[in-house]
C-alpha positions as CSV (number, residue, x, y, z in Angstrom):
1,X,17.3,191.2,61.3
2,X,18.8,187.4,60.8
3,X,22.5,189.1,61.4
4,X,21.1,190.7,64.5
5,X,19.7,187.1,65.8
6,X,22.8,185.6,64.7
7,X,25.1,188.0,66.9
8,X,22.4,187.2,70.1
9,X,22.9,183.7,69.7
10,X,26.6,184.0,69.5
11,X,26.4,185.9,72.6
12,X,23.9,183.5,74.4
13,X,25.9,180.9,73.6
14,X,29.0,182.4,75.1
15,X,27.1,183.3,78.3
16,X,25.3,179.6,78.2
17,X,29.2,178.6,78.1
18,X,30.6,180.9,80.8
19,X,27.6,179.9,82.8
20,X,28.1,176.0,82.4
21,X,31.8,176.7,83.3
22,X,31.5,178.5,86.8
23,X,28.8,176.0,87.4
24,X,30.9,173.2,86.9
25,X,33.5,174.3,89.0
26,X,31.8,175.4,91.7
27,X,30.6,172.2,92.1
28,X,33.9,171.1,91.9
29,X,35.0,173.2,94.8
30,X,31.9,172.5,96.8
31,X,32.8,168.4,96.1
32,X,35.7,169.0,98.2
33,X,35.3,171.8,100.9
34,X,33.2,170.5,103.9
35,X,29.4,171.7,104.4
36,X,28.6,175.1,104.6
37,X,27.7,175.7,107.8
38,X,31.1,173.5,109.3
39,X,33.3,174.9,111.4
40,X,36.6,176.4,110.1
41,X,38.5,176.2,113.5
42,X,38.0,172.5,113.7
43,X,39.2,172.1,109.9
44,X,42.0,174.0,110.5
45,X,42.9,172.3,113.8
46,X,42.8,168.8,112.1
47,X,44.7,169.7,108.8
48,X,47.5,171.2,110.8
49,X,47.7,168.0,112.8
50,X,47.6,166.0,110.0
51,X,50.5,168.3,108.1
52,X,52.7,168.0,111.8
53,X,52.5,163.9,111.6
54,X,53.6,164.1,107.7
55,X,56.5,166.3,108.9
56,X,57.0,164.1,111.8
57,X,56.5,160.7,109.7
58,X,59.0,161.7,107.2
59,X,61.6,162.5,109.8
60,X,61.5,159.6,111.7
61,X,61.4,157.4,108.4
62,X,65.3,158.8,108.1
63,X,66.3,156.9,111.2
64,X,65.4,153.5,109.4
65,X,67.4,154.3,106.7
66,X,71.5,154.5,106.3
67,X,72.2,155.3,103.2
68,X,69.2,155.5,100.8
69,X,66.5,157.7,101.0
70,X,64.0,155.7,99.3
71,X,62.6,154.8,102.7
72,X,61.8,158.0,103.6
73,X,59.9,158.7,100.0
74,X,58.3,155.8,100.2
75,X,56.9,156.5,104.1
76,X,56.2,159.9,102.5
77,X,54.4,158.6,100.0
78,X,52.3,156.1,101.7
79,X,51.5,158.7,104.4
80,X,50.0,161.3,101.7
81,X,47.9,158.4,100.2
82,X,46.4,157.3,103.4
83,X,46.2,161.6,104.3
84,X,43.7,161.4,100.4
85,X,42.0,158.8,101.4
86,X,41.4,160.1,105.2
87,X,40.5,163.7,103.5
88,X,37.3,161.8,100.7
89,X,36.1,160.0,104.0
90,X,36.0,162.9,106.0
91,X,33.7,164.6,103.1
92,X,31.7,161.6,102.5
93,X,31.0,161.3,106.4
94,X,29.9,164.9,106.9
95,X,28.1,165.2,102.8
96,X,27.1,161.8,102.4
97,X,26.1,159.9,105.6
98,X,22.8,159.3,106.7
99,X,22.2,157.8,110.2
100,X,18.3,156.8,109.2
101,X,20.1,154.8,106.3
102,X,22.4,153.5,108.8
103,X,19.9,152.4,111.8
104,X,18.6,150.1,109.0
105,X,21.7,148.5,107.8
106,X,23.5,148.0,111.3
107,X,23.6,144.9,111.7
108,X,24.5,144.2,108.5
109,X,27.6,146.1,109.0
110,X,28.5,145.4,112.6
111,X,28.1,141.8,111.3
112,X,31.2,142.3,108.3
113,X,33.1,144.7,111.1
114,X,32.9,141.3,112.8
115,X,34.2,139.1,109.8
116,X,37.5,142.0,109.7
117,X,37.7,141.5,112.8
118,X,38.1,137.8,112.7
119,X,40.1,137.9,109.2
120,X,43.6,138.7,111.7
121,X,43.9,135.5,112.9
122,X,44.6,134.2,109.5
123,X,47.7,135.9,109.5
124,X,51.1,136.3,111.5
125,X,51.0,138.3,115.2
126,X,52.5,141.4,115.2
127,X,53.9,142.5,118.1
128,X,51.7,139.1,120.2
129,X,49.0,140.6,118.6
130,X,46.4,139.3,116.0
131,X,45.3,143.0,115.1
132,X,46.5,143.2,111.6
133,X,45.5,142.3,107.9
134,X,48.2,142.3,105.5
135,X,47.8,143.1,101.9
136,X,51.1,143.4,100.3
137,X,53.1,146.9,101.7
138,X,49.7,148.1,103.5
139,X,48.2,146.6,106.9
140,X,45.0,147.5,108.1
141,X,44.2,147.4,111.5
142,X,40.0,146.6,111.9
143,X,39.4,147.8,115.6
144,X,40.1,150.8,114.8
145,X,36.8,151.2,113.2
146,X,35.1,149.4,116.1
147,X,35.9,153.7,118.0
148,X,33.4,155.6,115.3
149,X,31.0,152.1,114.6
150,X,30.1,151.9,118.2
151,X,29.6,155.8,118.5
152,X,27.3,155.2,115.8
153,X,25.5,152.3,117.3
154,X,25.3,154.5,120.2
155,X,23.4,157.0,118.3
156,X,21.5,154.7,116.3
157,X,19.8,153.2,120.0
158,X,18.9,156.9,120.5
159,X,17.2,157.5,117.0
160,X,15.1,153.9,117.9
161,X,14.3,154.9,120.9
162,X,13.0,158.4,119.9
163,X,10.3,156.3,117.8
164,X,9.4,153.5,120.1
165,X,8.1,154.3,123.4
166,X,8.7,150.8,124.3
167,X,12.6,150.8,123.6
168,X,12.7,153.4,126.8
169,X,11.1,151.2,129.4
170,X,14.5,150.4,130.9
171,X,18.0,150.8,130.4
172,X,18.2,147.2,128.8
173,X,16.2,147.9,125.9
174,X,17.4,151.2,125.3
175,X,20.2,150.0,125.1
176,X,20.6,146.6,124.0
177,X,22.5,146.6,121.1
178,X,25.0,148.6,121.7
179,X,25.7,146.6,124.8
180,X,25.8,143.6,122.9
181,X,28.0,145.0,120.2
182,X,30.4,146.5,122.9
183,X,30.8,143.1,124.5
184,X,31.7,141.3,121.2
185,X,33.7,143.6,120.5
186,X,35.7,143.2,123.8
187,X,35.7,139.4,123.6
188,X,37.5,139.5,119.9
189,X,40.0,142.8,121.3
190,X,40.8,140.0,124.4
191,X,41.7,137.4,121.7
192,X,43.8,139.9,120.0
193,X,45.5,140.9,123.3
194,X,44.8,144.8,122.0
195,X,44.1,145.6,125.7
196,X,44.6,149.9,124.6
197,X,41.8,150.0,122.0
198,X,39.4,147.3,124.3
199,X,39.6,150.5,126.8
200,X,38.9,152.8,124.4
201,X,36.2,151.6,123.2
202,X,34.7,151.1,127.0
203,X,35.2,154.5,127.6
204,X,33.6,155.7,124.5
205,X,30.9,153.7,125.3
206,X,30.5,154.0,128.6
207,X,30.5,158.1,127.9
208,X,28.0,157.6,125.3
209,X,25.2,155.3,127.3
210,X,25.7,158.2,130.2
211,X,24.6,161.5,127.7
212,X,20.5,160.5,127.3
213,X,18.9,162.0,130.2
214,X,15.6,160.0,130.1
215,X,14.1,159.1,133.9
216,X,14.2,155.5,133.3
217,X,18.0,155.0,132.5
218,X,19.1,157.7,135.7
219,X,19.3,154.6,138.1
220,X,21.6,152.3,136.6
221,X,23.5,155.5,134.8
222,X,24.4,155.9,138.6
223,X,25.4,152.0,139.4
224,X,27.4,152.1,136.5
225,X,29.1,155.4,138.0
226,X,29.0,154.0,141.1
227,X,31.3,150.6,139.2
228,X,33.8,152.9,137.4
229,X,34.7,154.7,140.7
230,X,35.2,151.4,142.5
231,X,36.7,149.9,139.5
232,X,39.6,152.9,139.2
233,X,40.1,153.0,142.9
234,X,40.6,149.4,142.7
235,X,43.4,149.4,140.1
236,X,44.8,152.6,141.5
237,X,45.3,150.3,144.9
238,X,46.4,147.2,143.5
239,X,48.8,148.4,140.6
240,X,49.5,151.9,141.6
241,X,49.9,152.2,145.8
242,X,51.2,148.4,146.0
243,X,52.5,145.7,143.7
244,X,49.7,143.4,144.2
245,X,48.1,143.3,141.3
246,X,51.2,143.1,139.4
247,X,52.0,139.7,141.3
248,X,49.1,138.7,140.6
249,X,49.1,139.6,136.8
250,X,52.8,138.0,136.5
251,X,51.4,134.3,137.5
252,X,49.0,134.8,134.5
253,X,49.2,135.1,130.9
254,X,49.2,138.3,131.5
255,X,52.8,138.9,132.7
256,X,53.3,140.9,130.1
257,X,51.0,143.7,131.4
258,X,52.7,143.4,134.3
259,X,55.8,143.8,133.0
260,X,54.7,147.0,131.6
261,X,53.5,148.7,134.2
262,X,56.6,147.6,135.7
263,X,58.1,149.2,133.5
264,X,56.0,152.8,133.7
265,X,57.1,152.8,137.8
266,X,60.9,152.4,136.9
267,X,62.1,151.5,132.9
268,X,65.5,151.7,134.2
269,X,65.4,148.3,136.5
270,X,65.7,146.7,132.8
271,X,66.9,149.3,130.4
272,X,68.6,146.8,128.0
273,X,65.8,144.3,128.3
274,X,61.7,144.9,128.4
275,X,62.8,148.6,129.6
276,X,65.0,149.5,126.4
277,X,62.0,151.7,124.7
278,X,60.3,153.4,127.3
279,X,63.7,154.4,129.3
280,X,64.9,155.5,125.1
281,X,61.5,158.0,125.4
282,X,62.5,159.6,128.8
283,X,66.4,160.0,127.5
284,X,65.1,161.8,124.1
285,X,62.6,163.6,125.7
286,X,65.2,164.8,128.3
287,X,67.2,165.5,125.6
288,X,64.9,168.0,124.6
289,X,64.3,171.7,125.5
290,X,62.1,175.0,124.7
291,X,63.1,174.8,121.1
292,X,64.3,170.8,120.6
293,X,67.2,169.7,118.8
294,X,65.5,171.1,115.3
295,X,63.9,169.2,112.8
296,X,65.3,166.0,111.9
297,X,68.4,165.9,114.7
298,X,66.8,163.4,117.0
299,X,68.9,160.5,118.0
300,X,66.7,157.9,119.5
301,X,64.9,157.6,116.1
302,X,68.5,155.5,115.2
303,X,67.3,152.1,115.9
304,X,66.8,153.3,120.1
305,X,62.8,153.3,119.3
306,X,61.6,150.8,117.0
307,X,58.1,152.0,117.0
308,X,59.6,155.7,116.4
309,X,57.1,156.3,113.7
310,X,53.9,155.1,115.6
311,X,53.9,154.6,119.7
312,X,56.7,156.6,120.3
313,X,56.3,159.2,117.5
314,X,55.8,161.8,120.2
315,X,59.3,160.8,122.0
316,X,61.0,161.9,118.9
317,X,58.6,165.0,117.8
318,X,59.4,166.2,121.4
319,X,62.8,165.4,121.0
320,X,63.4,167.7,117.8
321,X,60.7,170.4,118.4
322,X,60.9,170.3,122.1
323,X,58.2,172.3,124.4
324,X,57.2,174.4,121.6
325,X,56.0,171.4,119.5
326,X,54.5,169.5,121.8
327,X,52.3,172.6,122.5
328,X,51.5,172.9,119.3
329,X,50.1,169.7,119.4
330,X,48.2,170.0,122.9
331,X,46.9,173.6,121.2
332,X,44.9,171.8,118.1
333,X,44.0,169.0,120.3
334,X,42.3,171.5,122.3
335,X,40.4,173.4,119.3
336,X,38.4,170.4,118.2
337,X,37.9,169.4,121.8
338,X,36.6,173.0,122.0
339,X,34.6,173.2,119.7
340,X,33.0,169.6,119.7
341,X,32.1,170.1,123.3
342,X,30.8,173.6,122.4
343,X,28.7,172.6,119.8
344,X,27.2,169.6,121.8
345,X,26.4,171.9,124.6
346,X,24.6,174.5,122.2
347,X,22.0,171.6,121.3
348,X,19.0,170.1,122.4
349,X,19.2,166.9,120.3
350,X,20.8,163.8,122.2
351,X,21.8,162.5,118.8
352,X,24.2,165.1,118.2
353,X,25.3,165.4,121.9
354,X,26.7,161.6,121.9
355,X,28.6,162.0,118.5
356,X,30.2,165.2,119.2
357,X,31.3,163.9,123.0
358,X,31.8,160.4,121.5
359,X,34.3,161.7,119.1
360,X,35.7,164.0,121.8
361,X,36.2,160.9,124.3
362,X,37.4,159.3,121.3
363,X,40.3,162.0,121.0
364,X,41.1,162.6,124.1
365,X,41.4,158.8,125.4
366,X,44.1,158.3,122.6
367,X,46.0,161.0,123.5
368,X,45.8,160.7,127.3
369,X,47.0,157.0,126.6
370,X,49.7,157.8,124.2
371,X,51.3,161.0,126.0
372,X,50.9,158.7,129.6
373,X,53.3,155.5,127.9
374,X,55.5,158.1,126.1
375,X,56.1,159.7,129.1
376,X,55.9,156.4,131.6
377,X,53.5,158.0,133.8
378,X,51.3,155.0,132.3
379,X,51.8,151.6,131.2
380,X,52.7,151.7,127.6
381,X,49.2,150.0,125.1
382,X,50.4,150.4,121.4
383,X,47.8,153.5,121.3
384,X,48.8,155.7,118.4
385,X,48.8,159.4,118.6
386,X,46.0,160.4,116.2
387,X,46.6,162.4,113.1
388,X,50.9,162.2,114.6
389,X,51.5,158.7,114.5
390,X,51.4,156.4,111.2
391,X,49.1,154.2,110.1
392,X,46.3,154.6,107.6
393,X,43.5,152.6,109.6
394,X,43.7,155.0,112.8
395,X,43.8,158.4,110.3
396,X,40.8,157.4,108.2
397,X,38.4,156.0,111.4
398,X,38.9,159.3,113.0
399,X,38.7,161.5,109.4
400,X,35.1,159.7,109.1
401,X,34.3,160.2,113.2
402,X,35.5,164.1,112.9
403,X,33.8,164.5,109.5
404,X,30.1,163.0,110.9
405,X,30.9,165.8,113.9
406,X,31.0,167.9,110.6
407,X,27.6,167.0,109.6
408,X,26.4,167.4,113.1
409,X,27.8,171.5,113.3
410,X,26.6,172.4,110.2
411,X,23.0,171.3,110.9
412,X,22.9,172.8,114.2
413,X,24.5,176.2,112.6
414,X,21.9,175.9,110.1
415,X,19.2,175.9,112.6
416,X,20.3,178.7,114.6
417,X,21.1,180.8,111.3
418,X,17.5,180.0,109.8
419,X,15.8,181.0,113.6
420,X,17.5,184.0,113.6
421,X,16.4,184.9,110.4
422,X,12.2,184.0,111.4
């Protein structure tokens, strides 16, 4: 009898073992895959833009090198650090963040967004611009968390105002703090003279205070319309049709604005001077056909572009991939557009409307403002092309942005699932 308990224990324990050990790493795998209910197409999208950038980053880091090709492990490496650390925000975003956790602690951390935003000034421009913190070999860039904070904030108002039937009187106090926010914001971006990311975040905001659909914010939702039409056709007239804005702008402290859309009419009217890197774009995309040169082969990425790994990236990718890579690109750009805008259409919360079109405006702003200056159908703004482009600060802000659109999915999947199971 005690040699047949004996064997049962031995057994047991072996299960007990087994057990513990599929346990533990299935909560292993579920640490690192996204929720459940997330959507694959919009994983897959963002992990293939993120491999095309570490192709393209590594190929571009060649041109800044002659004969060592430490530069380009090094680039290499630093890209697949920042591509870690964008991947754990992503999962904490859409497995770890809690807006009613947030809505309390705002202001606390608008208020140290604030303090990195300051914290530039202390250190040398780059570029004229105050934009960067520089530890050692890394820079971060703060604004660039300004895009997802104020989508946030956004969402926050709405979560407020959902419990306070006083916050909904009128647009003002509906809105009030993200309008403040947005203005700081805008008044430290002007300082920095980061003109690209002050209209970024204006149109992610001004997308964001137009989704709520409640009677008493319809009227000025339409004056504020009404402004952005006027405001457009304006600089459509003055800077587009005629040259008078850009007279204007060259008598200010601005001339440099106006020397770049300047530039986006004709580069070639300076090509060796402030015309050099836009007019390089247009010869290496020319350069260019259905198929490109082939990995690695550009030659503008030989000291022609000198932002090659970040503005211009997409001057080169074009360059060496040609038509077929840059619709590569436009094709997993499309996906998570897709399917944010899907999901936000499938749902009935607000909450979830203004960070899934948020983060879609987010996108799409960046790339309509990089692919315009590549291409000098627009003045060029220093936007990078996200998930192409290097930089660590831009990857992880729109990792965290895509992976609270994550969160949002999985709990509107999970909804549907569980009513069409009642």
């Amino acid at each position: 009898m005690s040699e047949q308990r004996k064997k049962i224990s031995k057994k047991e324990k072996r299960y007990l073992r087994r057990l513990k050990r599929n346990t533990n790493i299935r909560n292993a795998i579920n640490l690192i895959t996204p929720a459940p209910y997330s959507d694959l197409p919009l994983n897959l999208a963002m992990v293939a833009l993120m491999a095309f950038g570490t192709a393209m980053i590594a190929s571009t880091a060649v041109g800044q090198t002659i004969d060592s090709m430490m530069t380009v492990l090094v680039a290499l490496i630093k890209q697949l650090v920042f591509l870690v650390a964008a991947y754990v925000v992503f999962l904490i975003a859409d497995k770890g963040f809690n807006l009613r956790w947030f809505y309390r602690l705002q202001t606390l951390v608008f208020s140290l967004f604030m303090v990195a935003m300051i914290a530039p000034f202390g250190f040398a421009a780059a570029g004229g611009s105050h934009a960067w913190i520089r530890l050692g070999p890394i820079t971060i860039q703060p604004s660039e968390f300004g895009k997802p904070l104020l989508i946030v904030i956004c969402a926050c108002s709405i979560y407020s105002a959902k419990r306070n039937r006083e916050q909904r009187k009128s647009f003002w106090s509906f809105f009030h703090w993200p309008i403040l926010a947005w203005l700081i914001t805008m008044i430290l971006l002007a300082a920095q003279k980061d003109y690209g990311t002050a209209a970024i975040m204006s149109g992610i905001v001004y997308i964001c205070l137009m989704i709520p659909s409640y009677p008493t914010l319809r009227h000025m939702q339409r004056r504020l319309t009404l402004a952005l039409v006027v405001a457009v056709s304006a600089v459509i007239l003055l800077f587009g049709v005629t040259n008078m804005g850009t007279d204007i702008l060259a008598q200010t402290p601005l001339a440099h604005i106006a020397t770049r859309i300047e530039n986006a009419k004709n580069p070639y009217t300076d090509i060796y001077g402030s015309g050099y890197q836009p007019a390089n774009s247009l010869y290496g995309i020319a350069d260019s056909n259905i198929i490109g040169k082939g990995f690695g082969n550009s030659s503008r990425k030989y000291g022609y572009l000198t932002q090659a790994d970040n503005d211009y990236i997409l001057a080169v990718t074009i360059e060496e991939t040609g038509i077929i890579g840059f619709s590569l690109i436009i094709f997993f750009y499309a996906v998570i557009e897709y399917r944010l805008f899907y999901y936000a259409l499938r749902t009935q919360d607000t909450i979830k409307k203004v960070i899934l079109i948020g983060t879609g405006t987010y996108l799409f702003l960046h790339f309509a403002l990089n692919v315009g200056g590549v291409g000098a159908l627009i003045p060029m703004t220093g936007i990078p092309l996200l998930f192409i482009s290097s930089g660590g600060s831009s990857l992880i802000a729109i990792a965290f942005t895509l992976g609270l659109c994550q969160q949002m999915i999985s709990k509107i999947r999970e909804k549907e699932m569980k009513g069409m199971k009642l």
